[in-house]
C-alpha positions in Angstrom: -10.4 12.1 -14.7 -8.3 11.2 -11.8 -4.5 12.2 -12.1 -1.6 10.1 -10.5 -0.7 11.9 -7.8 -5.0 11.0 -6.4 -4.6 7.6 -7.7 -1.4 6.8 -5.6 -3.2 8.0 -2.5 -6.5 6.2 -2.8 -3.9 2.9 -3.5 -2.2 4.0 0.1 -5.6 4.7 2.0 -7.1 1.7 0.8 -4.2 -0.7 2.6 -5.9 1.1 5.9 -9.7 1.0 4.9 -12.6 0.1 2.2 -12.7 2.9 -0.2 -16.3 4.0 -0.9 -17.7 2.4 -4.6 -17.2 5.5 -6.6 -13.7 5.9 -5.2 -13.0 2.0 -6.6 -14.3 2.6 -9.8 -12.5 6.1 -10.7 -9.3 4.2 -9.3 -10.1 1.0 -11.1 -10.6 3.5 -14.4 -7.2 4.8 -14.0 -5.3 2.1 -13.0 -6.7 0.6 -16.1 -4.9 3.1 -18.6 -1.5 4.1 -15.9 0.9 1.6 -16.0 3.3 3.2 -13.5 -0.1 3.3 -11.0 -0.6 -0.1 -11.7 3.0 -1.0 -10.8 2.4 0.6 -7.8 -0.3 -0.9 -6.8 0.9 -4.4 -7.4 3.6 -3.1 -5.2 2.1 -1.3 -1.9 1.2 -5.1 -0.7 4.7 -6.5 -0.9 6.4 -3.2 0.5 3.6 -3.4 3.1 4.2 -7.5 4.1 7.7 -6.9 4.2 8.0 -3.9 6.6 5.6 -6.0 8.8 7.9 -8.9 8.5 10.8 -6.4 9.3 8.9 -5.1 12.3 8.8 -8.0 13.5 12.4 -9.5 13.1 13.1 -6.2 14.6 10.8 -6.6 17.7 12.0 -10.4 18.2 15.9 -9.1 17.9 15.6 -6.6 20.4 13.6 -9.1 22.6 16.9 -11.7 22.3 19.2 -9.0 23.5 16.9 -8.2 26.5 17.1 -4.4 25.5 14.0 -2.5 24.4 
């Protein structure tokens, strides 16, 4: 059975790549009976999106001001 601290990670690596089919399943298992995993899954997308989006403001800020 897959403990938290694994099923946190596999949520993280699979934002950067496909995780292989047993690797979804186990996850998909635990997710299933942790609540606070599920949370966090539902969450990694948002946090993700918005740090993009902050990146970016960032990036177009320092562009305005001419300084890198």
């Amino acid at each position: 059975m897959m403990n938290c601290q694994q099923a946190t990670r596999l949520i993280s690596e699979s934002q950067e790549h496909d995780l292989s089919w047993s690797k979804k399943v186990a996850l998909k298992m635990h997710l299933m009976m942790c609540s606070g995993c599920k949370n966090f899954s539902l969450q990694i997308p948002f946090l993700s999106q918005a740090m993009k989006a902050y990146a970016k403001g960032f990036d177009e800020r320092d562009d305005e001001d001419g300084k890198p």
